[in-house]
N, C-alpha and C positions, 0 to 999 in steps of 0.2 A: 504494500500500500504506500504509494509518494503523497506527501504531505502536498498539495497546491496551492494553500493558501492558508493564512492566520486571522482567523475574524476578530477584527477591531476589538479589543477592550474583554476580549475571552479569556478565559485562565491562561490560555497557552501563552497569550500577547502578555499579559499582563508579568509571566513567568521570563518572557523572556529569549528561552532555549531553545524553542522548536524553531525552525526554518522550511518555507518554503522548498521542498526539492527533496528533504528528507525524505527517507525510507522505515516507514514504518516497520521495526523486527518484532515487538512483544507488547503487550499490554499486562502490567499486573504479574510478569513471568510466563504468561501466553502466548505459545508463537503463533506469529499470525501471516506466518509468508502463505502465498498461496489462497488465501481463507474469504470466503466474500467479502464485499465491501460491508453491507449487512451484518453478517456474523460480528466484524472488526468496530462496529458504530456500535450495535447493540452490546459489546464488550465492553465495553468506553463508557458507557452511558453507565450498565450497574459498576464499573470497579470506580466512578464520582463518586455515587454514594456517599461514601464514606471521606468524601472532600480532598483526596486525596488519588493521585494515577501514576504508577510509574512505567513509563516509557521507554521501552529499547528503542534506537534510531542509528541508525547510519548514515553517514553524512559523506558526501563526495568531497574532496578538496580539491578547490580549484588551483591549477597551476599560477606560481607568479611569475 
């Protein structure tokens, strides 16, 4: 799952970390390569709950 965008004023934005372009790997310790988008939203949604989501990501580095 690539991250495409950060909506305005969202925990993500507001955290900071996530980036556009990123590669979503886990939620919560859940891998989620391959897994629908659906599965991957509804994952996200209950592991909030608890006000709290940790995130695996991968991130490209761009050459300088």
């Amino acid at each position: 799952i690539l991250i495409g965008a950060i909506i305005e004023k969202s925990p993500a934005d507001k955290d900071g970390r996530l980036r556009p372009g990123d590669e979503l790997m886990s939620v919560d310790g859940i891998p989620v390569a391959g897994k629908p988008h659906r599965y991957v939203i509804d994952l996200m949604h209950g592991a909030a709950r608890t006000g709290q989501v940790k995130l695996t990501v991968r991130r490209r580095i761009q050459p300088t």
